[in-house]
C-alpha positions in Angstrom: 26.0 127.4 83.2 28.8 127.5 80.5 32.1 129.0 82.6 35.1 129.9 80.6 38.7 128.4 82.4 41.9 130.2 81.6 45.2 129.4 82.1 47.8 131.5 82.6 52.1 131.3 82.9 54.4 133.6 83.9 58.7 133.4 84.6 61.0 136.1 86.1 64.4 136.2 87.0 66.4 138.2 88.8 70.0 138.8 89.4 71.7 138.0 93.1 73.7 140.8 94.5 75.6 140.4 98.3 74.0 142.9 101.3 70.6 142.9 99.6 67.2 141.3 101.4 65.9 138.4 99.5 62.2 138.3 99.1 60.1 135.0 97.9 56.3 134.6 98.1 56.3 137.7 100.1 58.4 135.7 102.8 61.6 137.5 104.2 64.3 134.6 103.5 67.4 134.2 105.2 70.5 134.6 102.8 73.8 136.9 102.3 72.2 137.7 98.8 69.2 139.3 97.4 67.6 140.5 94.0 68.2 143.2 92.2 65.4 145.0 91.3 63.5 147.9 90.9 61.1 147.1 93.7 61.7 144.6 96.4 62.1 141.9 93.4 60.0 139.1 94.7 60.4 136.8 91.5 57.9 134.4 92.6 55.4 137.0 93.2 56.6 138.7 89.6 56.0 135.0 88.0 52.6 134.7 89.4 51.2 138.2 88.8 52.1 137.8 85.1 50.9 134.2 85.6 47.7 135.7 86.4 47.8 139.0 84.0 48.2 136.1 81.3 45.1 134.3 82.1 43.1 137.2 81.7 43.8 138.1 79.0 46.2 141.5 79.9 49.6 142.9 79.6 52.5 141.7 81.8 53.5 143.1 85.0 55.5 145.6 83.5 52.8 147.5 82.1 51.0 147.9 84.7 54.1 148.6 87.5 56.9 149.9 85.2 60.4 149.8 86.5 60.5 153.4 85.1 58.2 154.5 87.7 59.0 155.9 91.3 55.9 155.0 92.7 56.9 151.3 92.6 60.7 152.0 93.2 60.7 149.6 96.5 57.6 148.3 96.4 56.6 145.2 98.5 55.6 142.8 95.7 52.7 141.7 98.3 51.1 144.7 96.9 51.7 144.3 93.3 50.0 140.7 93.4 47.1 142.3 96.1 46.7 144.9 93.1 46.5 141.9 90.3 44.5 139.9 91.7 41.7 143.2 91.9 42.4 143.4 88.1 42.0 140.2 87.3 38.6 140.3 89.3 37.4 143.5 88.1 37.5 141.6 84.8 35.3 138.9 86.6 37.4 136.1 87.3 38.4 133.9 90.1 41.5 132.2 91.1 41.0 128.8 90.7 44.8 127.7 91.7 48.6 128.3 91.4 51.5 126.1 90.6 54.6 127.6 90.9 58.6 126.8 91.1 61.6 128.8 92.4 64.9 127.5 90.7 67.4 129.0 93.2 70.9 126.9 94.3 70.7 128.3 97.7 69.6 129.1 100.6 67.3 126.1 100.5 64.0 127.0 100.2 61.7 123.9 101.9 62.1 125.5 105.5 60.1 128.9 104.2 57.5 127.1 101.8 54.5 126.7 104.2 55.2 130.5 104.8 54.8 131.6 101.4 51.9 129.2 100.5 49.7 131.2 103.7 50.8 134.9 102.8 50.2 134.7 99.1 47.2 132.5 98.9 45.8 135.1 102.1 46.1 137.7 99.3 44.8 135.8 96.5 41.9 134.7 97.9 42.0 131.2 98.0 43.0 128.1 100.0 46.8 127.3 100.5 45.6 124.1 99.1 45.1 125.7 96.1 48.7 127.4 96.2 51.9 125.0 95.7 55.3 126.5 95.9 58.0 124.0 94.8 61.8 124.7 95.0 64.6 123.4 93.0 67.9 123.6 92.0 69.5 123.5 89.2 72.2 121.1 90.1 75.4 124.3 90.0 74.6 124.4 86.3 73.8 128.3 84.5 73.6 131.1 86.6 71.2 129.9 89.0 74.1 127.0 89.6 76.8 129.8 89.8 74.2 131.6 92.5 74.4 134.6 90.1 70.9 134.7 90.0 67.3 133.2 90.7 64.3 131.5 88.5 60.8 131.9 89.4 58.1 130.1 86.6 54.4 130.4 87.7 51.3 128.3 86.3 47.4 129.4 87.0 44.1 128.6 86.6 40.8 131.0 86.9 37.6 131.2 85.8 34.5 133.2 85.5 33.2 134.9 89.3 30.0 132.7 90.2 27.4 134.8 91.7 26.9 134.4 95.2 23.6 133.6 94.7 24.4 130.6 92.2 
């Protein structure tokens, strides 16, 4: 059985902005900012989806959930990744795994990692094994260093569905 592998990368940023909830692999973090965006503005979710989008061979995230659009004025991005990963599986893939990396000065990120790793790969369909979240900073340089704003770069791998009768 020949089965075709495809990889996939995505990045989003989003600006920081005092009062606002910040989001990050669907995990509620503690902080005094969050993103500004049109939906809840889950960059790491954002990075994957397109991640994932990519592989398959589609359009980014935007095209599917436009900023323009009401319906996803709000949106937890838990359902935007939920919706992608049907996509990519109507096309017949699978998730093989995701690498990911949140470039983010602070709040520090390690204590919420575990978190993220169980809600998203829950929703992807695969093992948290398969799932690694990785957090750095960007040592006060650029606007990440400034804590104007966040970095969220996403790597994946899938690959044709396998019958379960294979």
């Amino acid at each position: 059985m020949n089965l075709r592998h495809r990889i996939g990368q995505g990045i989003d940023f989003h600006r920081l902005e005092e009062g606002r909830e910040l989001w990050l692999g669907g995990v509620h973090v503690v902080s005094d900012r969050g993103c500004v965006a049109h939906s809840d503005g889950d960059v790491l979710i954002h990075a994957i989806c397109d991640a994932l989008l990519g592989a398959a061979g589609m359009n980014d995230i935007g095209t599917y959930f436009p900023d323009t659009s009401e319906e996803f004025r709000g949106i937890d991005s838990k359902i935007l990744l939920k919706r992608t990963v049907g996509m990519i599986k109507e096309k017949g893939y699978r998730i093989v795994n995701i690498d990911s990396t949140i470039c983010l000065e602070t709040p520090r990120i390690a204590p919420y990692i575990s978190a993220m790793r169980t809600t998203m790969s829950a929703i992807a369909e695969i093992s948290p094994d398969a799932l690694t979240v990785k957090a750095t900073t960007t040592e006060k340089m650029g606007f990440t260093g400034r804590g104007e704003g966040v970095v969220a770069m996403a790597v994946c791998l899938i690959a044709d569905r396998i019958p379960d009768n294979v």
